[in-house]
N, C-alpha and C positions, 0 to 999 in steps of 0.2 A: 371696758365692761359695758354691755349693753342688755339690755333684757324686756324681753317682747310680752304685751300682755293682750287681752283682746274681752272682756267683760261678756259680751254677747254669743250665745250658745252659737253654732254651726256643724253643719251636717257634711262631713267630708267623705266623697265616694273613694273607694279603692283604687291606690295608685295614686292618691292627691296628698296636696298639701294643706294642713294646720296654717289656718291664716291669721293674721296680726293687726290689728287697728291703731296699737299705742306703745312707744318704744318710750326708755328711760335709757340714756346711755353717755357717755362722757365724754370728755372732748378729745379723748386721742384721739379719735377716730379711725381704731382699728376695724372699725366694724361701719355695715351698710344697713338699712334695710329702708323699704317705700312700703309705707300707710297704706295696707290692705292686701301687702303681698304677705304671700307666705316663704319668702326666701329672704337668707340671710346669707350676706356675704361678708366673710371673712378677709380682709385684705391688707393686712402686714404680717410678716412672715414671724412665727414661732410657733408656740402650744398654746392652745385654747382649750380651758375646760367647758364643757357644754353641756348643758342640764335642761331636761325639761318636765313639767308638770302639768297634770292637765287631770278633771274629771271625763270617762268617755260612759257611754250610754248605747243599746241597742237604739236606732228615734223612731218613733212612733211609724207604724206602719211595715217594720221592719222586723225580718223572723229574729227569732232568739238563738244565739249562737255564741262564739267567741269571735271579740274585737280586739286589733290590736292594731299596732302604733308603734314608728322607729325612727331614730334620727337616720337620716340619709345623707351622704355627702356626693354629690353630685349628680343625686337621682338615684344614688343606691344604697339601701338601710346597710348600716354596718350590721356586722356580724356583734352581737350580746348588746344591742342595745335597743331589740325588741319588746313593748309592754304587750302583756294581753292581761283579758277579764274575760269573764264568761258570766256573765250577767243571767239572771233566771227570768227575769221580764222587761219589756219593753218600757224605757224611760228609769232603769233601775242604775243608778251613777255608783262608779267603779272611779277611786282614784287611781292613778298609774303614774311612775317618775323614772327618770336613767337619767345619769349622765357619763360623758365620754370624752378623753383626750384627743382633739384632733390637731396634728401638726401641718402649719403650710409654711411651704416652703419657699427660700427665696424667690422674685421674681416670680408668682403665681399666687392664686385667692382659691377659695376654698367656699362652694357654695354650700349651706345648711339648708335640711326641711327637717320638719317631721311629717313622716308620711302615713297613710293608712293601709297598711301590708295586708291587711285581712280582704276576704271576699266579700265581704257587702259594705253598707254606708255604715258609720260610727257617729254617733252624736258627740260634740268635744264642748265642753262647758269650761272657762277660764282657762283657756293654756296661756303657759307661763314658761318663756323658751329666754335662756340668759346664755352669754359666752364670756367666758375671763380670759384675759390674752395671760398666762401664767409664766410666759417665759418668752425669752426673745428680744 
């Protein structure tokens, strides 16, 4: 089990990654990750449940619209594990959460993001991205 947190707000443009400052995680060591990435690798093979949480925000300077947010596994959001919000003003916090079973398979690793699938930048305040290896 590992689980990413990051206390300080950041502004993520479309097509990026939810970045990470502070991992809690145990000594299997089924799991990767380096102090300021935003990638998570997965690297013993079974099911992994994957969860994440995070407040997002229009940030300041930015039109008002709808934000949204997906786990991705190798650069690509899964299908149903899109958040969005549609916030009515700039700096107005929206919490959002999903999580998803991802299986890897023998002999191969499984890289995680959460990415920002929407058109413009998203404010991300405390994400909170965890993985349980649930079987294997």
């Amino acid at each position: 089990m590992i689980e990413l947190l990051n206390p300080t707000p950041q502004t993520v443009a479309p097509g990026q990654g939810v970045v990470y400052s502070e991992e809690i995680s145990s000594k299997c060591s089924a799991e990767r990750h380096r102090a300021g990435s935003a990638q998570l690798t997965l690297v013993k093979p079974g099911r992994y449940l994957v969860g994440f949480s995070g407040n997002v925000a229009i940030p300041a300077g930015g039109v008002v619209g709808e934000v949204s947010l997906a786990i991705a596994l190798d650069g690509e959001p899964i299908t149903g594990s899109v958040m969005r919000a549609t916030p009515a003003a700039v700096s107005e916090y929206f919490n959002v959460a999903t999580q998803h079973y991802i299986d890897v398979p023998c002999g191969c690793c499984q890289t995680v993001t959460v990415q920002n699938t929407g058109v413009a930048a998203v404010q991300v305040d405390n994400p909170n991205l965890t993985a349980v290896r649930v079987c294997g």
